[in-house]
Every structure is written in C-alpha cells, then in structure tokens.
C-alpha distance (Angstrom), angle and dihedral (degrees) to the residues before:
residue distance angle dihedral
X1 . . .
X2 3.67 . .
X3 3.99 86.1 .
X4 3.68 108.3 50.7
X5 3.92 80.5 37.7
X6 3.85 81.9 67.6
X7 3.74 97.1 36.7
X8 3.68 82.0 64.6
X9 3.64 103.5 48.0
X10 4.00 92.4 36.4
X11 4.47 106.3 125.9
X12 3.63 120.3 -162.8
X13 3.93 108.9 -95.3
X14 3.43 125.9 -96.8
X15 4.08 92.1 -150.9
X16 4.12 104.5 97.8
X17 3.72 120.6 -150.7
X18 3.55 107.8 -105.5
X19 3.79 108.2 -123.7
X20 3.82 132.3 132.0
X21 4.04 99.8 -120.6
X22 3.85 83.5 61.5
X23 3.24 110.2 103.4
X24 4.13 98.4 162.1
X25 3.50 91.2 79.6
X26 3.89 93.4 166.4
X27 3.94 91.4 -134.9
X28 3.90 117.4 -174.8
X29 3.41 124.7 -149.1
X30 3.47 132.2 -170.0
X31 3.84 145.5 164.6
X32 3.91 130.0 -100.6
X33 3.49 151.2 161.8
X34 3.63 120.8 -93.5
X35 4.08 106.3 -131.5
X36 3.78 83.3 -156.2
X37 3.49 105.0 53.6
X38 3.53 102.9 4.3
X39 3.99 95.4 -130.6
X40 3.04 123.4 110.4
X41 3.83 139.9 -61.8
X42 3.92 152.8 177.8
X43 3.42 127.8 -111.7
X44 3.46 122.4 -165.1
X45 3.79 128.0 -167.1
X46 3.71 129.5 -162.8
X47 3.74 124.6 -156.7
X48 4.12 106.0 -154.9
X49 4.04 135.9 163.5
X50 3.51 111.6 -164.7
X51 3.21 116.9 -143.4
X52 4.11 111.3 -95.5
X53 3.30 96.2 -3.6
X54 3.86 122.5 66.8
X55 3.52 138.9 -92.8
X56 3.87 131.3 -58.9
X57 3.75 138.8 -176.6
X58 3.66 117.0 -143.2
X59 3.90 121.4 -164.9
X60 3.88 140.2 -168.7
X61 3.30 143.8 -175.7
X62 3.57 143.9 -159.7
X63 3.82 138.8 -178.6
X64 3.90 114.1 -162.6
X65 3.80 92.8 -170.1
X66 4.47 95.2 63.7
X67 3.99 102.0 7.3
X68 3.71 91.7 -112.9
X69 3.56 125.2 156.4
X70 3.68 153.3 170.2
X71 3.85 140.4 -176.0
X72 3.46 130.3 -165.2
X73 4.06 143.4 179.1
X74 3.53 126.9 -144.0
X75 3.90 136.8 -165.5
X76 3.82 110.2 -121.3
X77 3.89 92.7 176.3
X78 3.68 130.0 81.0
X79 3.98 123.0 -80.1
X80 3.38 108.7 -86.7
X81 4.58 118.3 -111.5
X82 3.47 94.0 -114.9
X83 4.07 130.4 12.6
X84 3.91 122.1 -115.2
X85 3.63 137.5 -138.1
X86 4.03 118.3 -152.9
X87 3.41 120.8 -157.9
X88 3.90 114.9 -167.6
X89 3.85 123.2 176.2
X90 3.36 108.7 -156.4
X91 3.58 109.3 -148.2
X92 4.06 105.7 166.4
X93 3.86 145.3 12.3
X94 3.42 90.0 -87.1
X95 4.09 97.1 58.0
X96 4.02 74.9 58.3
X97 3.76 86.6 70.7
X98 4.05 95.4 58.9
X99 3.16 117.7 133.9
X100 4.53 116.7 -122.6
X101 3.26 130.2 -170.2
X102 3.57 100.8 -164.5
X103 3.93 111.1 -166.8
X104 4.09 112.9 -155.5
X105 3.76 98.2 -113.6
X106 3.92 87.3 57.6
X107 3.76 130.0 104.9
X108 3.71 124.0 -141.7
X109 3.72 123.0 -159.9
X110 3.85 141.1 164.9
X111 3.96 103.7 -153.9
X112 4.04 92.8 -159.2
X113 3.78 93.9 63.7
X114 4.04 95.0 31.0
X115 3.64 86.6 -126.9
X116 3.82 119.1 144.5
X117 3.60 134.6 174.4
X118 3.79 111.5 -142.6
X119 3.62 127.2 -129.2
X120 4.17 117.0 -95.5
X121 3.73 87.4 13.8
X122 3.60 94.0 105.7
X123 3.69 141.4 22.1
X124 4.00 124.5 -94.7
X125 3.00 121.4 -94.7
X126 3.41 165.7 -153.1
X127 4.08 125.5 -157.0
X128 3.81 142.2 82.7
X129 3.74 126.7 -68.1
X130 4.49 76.4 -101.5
X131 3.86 86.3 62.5
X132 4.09 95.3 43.8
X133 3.76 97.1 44.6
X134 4.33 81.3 45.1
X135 3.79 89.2 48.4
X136 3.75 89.7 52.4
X137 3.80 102.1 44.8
X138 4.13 91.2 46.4
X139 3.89 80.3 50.5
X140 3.57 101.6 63.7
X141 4.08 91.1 36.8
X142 4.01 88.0 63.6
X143 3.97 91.4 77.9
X144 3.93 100.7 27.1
X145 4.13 94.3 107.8
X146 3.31 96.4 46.2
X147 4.45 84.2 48.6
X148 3.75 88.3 48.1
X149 3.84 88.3 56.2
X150 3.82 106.2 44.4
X151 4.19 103.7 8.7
X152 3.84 100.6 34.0
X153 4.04 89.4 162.1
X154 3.87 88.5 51.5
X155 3.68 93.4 40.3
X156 3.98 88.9 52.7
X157 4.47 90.4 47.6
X158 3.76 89.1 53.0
X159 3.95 95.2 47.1
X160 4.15 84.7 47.3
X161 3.82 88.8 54.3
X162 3.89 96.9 36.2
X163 4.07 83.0 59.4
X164 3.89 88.7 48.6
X165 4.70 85.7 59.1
X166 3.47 89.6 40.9
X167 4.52 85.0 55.3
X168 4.00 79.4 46.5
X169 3.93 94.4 51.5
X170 4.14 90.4 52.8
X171 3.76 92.0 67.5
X172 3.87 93.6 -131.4
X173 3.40 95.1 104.0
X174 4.03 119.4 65.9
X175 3.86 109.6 -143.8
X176 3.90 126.1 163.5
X177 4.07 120.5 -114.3
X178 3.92 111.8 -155.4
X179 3.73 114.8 -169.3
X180 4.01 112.9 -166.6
X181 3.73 111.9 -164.7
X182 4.00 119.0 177.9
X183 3.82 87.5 -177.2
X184 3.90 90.4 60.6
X185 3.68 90.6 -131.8
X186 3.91 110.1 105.4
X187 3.93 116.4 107.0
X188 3.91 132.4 -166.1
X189 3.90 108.8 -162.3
X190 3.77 112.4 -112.9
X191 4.21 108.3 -151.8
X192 3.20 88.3 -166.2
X193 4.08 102.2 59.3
X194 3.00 134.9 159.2
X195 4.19 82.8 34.2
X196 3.89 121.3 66.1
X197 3.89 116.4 -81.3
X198 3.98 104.7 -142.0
X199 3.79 85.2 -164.2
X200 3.17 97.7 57.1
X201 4.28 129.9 53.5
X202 4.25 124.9 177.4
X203 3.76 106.6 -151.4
X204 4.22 109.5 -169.5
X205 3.96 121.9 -154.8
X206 3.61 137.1 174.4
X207 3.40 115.3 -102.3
X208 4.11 119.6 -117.9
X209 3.42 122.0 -142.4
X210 3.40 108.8 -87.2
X211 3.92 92.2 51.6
X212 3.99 83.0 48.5
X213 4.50 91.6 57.9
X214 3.59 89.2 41.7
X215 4.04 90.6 56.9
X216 4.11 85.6 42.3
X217 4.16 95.2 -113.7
X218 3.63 91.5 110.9
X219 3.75 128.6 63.9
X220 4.03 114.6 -135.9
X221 3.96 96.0 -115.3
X222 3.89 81.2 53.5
X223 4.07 89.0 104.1
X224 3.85 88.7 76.4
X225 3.68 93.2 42.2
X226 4.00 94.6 48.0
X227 4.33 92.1 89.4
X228 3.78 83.9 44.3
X229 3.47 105.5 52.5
X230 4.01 98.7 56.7
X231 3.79 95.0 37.6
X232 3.76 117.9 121.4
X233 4.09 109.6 -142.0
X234 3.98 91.5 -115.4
X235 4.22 105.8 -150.1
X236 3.59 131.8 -103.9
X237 3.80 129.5 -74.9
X238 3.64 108.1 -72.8
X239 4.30 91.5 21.3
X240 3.24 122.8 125.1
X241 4.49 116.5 -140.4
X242 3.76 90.6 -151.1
X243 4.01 95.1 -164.4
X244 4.04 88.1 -176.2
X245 3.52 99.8 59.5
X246 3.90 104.2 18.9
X247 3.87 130.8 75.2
X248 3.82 105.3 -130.2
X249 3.81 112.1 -154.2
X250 3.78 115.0 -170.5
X251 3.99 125.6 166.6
X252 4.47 133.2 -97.4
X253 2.85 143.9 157.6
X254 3.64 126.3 -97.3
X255 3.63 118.2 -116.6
X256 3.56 103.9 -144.7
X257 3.92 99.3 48.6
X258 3.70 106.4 3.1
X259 3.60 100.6 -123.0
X260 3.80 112.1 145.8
X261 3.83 112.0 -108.3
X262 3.84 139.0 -172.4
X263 4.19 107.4 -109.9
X264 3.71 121.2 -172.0
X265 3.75 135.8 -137.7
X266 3.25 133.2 -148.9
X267 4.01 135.0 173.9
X268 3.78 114.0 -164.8
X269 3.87 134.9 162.7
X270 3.33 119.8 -118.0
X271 3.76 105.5 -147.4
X272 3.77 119.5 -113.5
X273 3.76 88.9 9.1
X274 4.02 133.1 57.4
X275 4.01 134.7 -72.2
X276 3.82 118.3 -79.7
X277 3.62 132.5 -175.7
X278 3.98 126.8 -123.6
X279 3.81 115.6 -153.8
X280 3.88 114.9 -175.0
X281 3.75 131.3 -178.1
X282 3.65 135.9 175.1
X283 3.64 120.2 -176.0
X284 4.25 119.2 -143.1
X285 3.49 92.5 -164.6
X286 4.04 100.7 55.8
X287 3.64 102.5 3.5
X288 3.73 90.6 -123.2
X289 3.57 106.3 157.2
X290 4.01 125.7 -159.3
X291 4.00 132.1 177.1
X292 3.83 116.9 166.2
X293 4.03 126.6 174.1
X294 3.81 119.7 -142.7
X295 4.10 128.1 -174.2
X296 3.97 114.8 -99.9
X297 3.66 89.2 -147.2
X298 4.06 135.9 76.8
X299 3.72 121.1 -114.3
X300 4.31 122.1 -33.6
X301 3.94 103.9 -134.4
X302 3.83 87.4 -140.5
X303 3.43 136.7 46.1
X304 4.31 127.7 -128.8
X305 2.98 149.6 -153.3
X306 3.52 133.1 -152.0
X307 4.00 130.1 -133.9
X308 3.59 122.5 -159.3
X309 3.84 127.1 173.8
X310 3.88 100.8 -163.4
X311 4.19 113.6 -157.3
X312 3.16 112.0 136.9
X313 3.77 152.5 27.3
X314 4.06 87.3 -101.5
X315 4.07 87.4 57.0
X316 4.42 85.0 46.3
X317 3.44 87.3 58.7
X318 3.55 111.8 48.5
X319 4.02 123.4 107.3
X320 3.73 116.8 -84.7
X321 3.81 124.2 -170.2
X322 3.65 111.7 -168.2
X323 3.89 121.5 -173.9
X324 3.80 130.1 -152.0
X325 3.65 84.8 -116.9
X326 4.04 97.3 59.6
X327 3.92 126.0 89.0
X328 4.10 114.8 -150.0
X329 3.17 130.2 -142.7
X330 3.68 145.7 -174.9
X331 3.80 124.9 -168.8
X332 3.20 110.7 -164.2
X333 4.12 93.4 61.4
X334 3.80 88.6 35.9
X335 3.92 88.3 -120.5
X336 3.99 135.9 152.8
X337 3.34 131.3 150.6
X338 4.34 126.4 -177.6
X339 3.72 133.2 -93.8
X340 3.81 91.3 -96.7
X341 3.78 97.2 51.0
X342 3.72 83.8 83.5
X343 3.74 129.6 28.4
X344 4.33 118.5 -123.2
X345 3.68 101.8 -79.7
X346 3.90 136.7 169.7
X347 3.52 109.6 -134.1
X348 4.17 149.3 120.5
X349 3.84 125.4 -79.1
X350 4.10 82.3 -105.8
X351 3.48 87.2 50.8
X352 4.00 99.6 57.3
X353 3.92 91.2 45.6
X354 3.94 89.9 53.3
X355 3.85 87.8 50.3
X356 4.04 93.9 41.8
X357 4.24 82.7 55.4
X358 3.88 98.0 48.6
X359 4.04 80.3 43.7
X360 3.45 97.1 60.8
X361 4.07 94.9 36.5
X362 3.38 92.4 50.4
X363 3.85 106.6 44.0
X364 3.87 98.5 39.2
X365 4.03 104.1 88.4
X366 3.79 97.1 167.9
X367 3.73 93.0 57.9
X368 4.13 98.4 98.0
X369 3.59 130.7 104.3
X370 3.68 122.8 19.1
X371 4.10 105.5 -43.9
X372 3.46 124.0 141.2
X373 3.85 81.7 -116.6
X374 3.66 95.8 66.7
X375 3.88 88.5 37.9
X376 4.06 79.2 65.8
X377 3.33 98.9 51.0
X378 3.58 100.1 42.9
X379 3.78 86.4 49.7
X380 3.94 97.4 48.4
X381 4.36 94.2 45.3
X382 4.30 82.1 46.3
X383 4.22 80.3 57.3
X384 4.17 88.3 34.1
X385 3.93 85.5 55.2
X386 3.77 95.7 54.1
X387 3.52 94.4 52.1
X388 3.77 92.3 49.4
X389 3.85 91.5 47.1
X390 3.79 81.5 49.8
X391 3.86 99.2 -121.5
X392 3.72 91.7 128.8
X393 3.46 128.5 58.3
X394 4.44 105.5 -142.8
X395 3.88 138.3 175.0
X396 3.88 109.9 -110.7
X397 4.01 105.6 -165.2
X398 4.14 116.2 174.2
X399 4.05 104.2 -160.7
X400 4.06 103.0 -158.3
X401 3.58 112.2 178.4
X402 4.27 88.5 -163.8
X403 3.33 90.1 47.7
X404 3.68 100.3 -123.7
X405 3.73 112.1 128.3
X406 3.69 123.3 98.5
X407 4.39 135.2 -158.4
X408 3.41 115.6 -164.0
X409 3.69 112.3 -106.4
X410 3.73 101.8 -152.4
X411 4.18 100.3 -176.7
X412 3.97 86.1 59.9
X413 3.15 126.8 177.3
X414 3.70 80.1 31.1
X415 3.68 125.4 65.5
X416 3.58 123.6 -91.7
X417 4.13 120.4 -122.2
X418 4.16 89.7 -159.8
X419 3.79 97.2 50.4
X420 3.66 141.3 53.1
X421 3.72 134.4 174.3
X422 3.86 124.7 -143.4
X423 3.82 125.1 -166.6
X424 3.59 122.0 -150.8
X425 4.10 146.4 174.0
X426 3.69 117.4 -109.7
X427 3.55 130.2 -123.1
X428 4.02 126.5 -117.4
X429 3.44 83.0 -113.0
X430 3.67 96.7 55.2
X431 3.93 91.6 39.8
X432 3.68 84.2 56.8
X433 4.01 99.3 49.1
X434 4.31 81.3 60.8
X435 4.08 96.8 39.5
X436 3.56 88.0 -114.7
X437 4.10 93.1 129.7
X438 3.97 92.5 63.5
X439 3.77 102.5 37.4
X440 3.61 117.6 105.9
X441 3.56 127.4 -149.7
X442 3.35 108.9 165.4
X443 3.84 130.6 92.2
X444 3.63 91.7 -3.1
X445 3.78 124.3 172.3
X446 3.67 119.8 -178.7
C-alpha cells in the first residue's frame, strides 16, 4: 500500500543533472535584502545532481546597489551513517586543481601551518583546494587596516602567516589538507578514479554525541539517554542470553534521521573459520537500512591475505567474509580500494563486486559530463560488468592485516586449487591503525 501510495504522489524532481549540453538549468531567482546595504538583491538558486554522488543546491547572491556578494552550497541528500575524514597531501600545482566539496558542518585544516578552519564558520562549498586556501587568505586581509591601526603586532603575525598560504597556493611546497566531515558528505576529487589515489585516504567514524546534536539527530536531553540507548536488556537472575542460538535486539539511533530503532544481533559460526557477529537495522521512519559484520574473537597475531582464482559461476558464488580491516583487490583492472570503503559484510564473491560498483558510482561526484575522469570510470564498471556476467576469469585477493576475513573453501577438508592463504607480520604502522602499539598486556591489575 504504502508503495503504490507513493507511486501516485511521486513529482518530477526539481534536482537537474549537471551536464554542459543542458541548457534548462531550472534556475530560481528570487529577491532579498542585502545585510550590507540593506537594498535590495537577487538570489539565485540552482537545483543540481551530480553525477554519482547526490544532490546539491548551490546559491548566489548579488546586490547591484554595493557590489556585495555571496555563494553558497548546500547538501540536498541525506546525512551520511558515519562521518569521514579526508586526508589529501598535496604534493604539486596540479593537486591545487582538486576538486572539494566542502559541506558546512566540515572542518578544514592544514597540519604543517597549524591552521584550521572551524566548522559553521564558513559557507559550503564547492572549489579546489586553490579556491579554499584563496578563500582563507582574502579572509584574513578583510580586517588587516583596521589591525595595522589598533593591533600593529597582530596585524604584522597575520601578514607573516598570510605569506606562508600564499607559499601553499604556488604548488612548490607539499602540505597535507584534512577535511573532517561528521555529516559524511565532504568530497576531495580523485583524478585518478576508478584506480586508488595514494595521495589521497577516506577514513569513516561514528559520530559521538555531540557531533550527532550539532547535525540535529540527537535531542539535547540525549546526554542522559546516551547509556540507554545502546544497552542490551540483559535477562533475569537465573536466565541464560544464549547469543548462539538467540536473536538479541537492542535499541539506536538511526543515523540518517535519528529516530530510535530496534537493531538485531546475531553470533553465528562460520564453519571452518571463527564466530562473527551480524548486526542488522532497518529504520521505519527513513527507510535507511544498515547490516554490518564484526569478528567474535580478540586480536589475530598475524595478518592474511586471501587468494582467489575466480573461473566460474561456482567460484562467484562462494561465501565471502570481508572485514573493515581488509583491503581488496583485483588485478586484472589494477583496482584496490581500503578497509573503510566498504563496511564488514557477509556475503558471496558476486556480492562484493556488486557492492565495489555501487561504491565507486556512488562516491565519485566529479565523474559527469565528458572528463577523462568519467571516461575512467565508465571504462573500468564496462570491465566490472564482464566479470560479474562472468565473461572474464580475475584474481580476487582480500589483504586483512587482523586476519579476519574468510572465502569459502568449497573442496574442504581437501585443499583448494583456486585459493591460497598467506600469513604475514604487521607493520608499526598497521599495529597502530588497530591500537595495538599502546595496549598493554602485561602485568596488568585491574
């Protein structure tokens, strides 16, 4: 009922395609007061989908009477389940030329120079790392003569650090640009998409509770429900919470609208391999739905990885476990994305190359139009396609440095001819990414 009731009621969208052979634009304009004149202005609003990423609203405006103007970029999409921190080092003039979209709630900062901009301080946005570090330096020039007049010392710090952007803005000086997003929906172009960017990493978190009020999905007197919320109702006295043979359900909060939601828990054995636990969610509010598979065990001294000759529809359907710890890669299209790209799921080898293609469709916004980029990417899912369609025979290989992902070996107890397992030791740096470097275990007392 509820979907031919929306069928019914469903309107064209108002959201354009961006693309530079449409001309019907669907441009609003409106009139408004200038704040620094008080006369009045135009406002004009624009209505765009990029491309594989989501939708955006971009406004400007204009006063005729003083010259002043503003522009802005809004999100139009929903928040994002977890936020995302983008780390970008910028090594030449042509990093300069990245696209950003830079949403509101998001932080900027450049580590070397201890600068950041805060979040809410400025408008989103969309430009190039060029245009931010621009934006910032015509920033601080706005209130230099009136510095030189009462705060000479102050006025004489900024101009120091002003000369130290305008260094950044040559491209001869490699810094690092770190974009924190708690919304989850800040981008840094990659020119090198659908292949990996070394240059560039997307690290996802879950949000805490403060970042949640500030992006409206918590309610203020959620402090003193935060302990309540993620408890699991343990049994009575006596009860046993059989987490083998019993679906667990416990309440959260929904991370794209913040309505409270039942989740359930399951532990189940995978056989020939270790216990994991499925977590599933599915909101009635938004429809948002989540499921995400974590290991039932500690810590794997060693790290893996994971061999897989893929030939045939048998070797598509075989079990995959893949852990938020495990980077995939495939060969044959010179591809490999990072643990985070995609969540811990329990799935088939089909499966993880259907999610790998929605991954890259849906988190490349400066894919439209006729760039080389989307040229890439329209390439690499044609080559994605043939190995789903099973046309191609490929190498699948899952590299998890805790050890924790799983392919199905289907000639158990025997060994299998397509796959091969290879331990290894892990590097400081990869101890670090778990919090394995600082964690004692030795002569502990509680």
């Amino acid at each position: 009922m509820a979907t031919q009731s929306a069928n019914q009621d469903e309107k064209p969208s108002i959201f354009e395609p961006i693309s530079g052979e449409n001309e019907d634009t669907g441009l609003t304009e409106v009139q408004s007061l200038c704040v620094n004149c008080e006369e009045e202005g135009t406002t004009k609003f624009l209505f765009i989908k990029i491309p594989f990423y989501k939708e955006i609203i971009i406004s400007s405006f204009y006063c005729p009477h003083c010259s002043a103007s503003n522009n802005e970029i809004q999100s139009a999409g929903t928040i994002q389940e977890k936020g995302v921190i983008i780390t970008c080092k910028v090594q030449n003039k042509s990093d300069l030329n990245r696209q950003v979209v830079r949403a509101d709630i998001a932080s900027v900062s450049i580590p070397e120079l201890g600068f950041e901009i805060p979040p809410a301080s400025q408008k989103g946005t969309l430009s190039t790392i060029e245009g931010i570090i621009q934006r910032s330096v015509d920033g601080l020039l706005q209130e230099q003569p009136i510095r030189k007049s009462l705060h000479p010392d102050v006025f004489e710090k900024i101009k120091a650090f002003i000369a130290k952007l305008e260094i950044l803005r040559t491209g001869e000086t490699p810094f690092t640009l770190v974009v924190n997003d708690p919304s989850g929906n800040s981008f840094v172009e990659n020119p090198h998409a659908p292949n990996n960017d070394p240059e560039l990493t997307f690290t996802h978190y879950k949000r805490n509770l403060e970042q949640n009020k500030a992006l409206g999905l918590s309610a203020d007197d959620a402090v003193q429900k935060e302990n309540k919320s993620e408890e699991i109702e343990l049994p009575e006295p006596g009860q046993g919470l059989d987490l083998k043979n019993e679906v667990v359900t416990f309440s959260t909060e929904c991370p794209s609208c913040g309505v409270t939601n039942e989740t359930n828990m399951k532990v189940v054995q995978i056989p020939h391999f270790k216990e994991v636990i499925i977590m599933a969610t599915n909101c009635d509010s938004c429809g948002k739905r989540t499921n995400e598979v974590k290991s039932g065990t500690g810590f794997e001294p060693k790290g893996k990885i994971i061999t897989l000759k893929v030939k045939n529809e048998e070797d598509m359907s075989r079990d995959v476990l893949k852990s938020e710890t495990c980077t995939i890669k495939i060969p044959e299209l010179d591809f490999i994305t990072g643990g985070n790209a995609i969540s811990g799921k329990f799935t088939t080898v089909e499966g993880l190359l259907v999610d790998l293609k929605a991954m890259m469709l849906e988190t490349n916004p400066f894919v439209g139009g006729d760039s080389a980029t989307n040229d890439k990417l329209r390439k690499f899912v044609e080559k994605l396609d043939s190995l789903l369609k099973g046309a191609t025979p490929f190498t699948l290989i899952l590299d998890d440095m805790n050890s924790n992902s799983f392919i199905q070996n289907i000639y158990t107890p025997e060994p299998d001819p397509g796959l091969s397992e290879e331990e290894y030791e892990r590097t400081y740096e990869q101890n670090e990414e778990l919090g394995l470097n600082d964690m004692n275990t030795e002569n502990y007392t509680s």
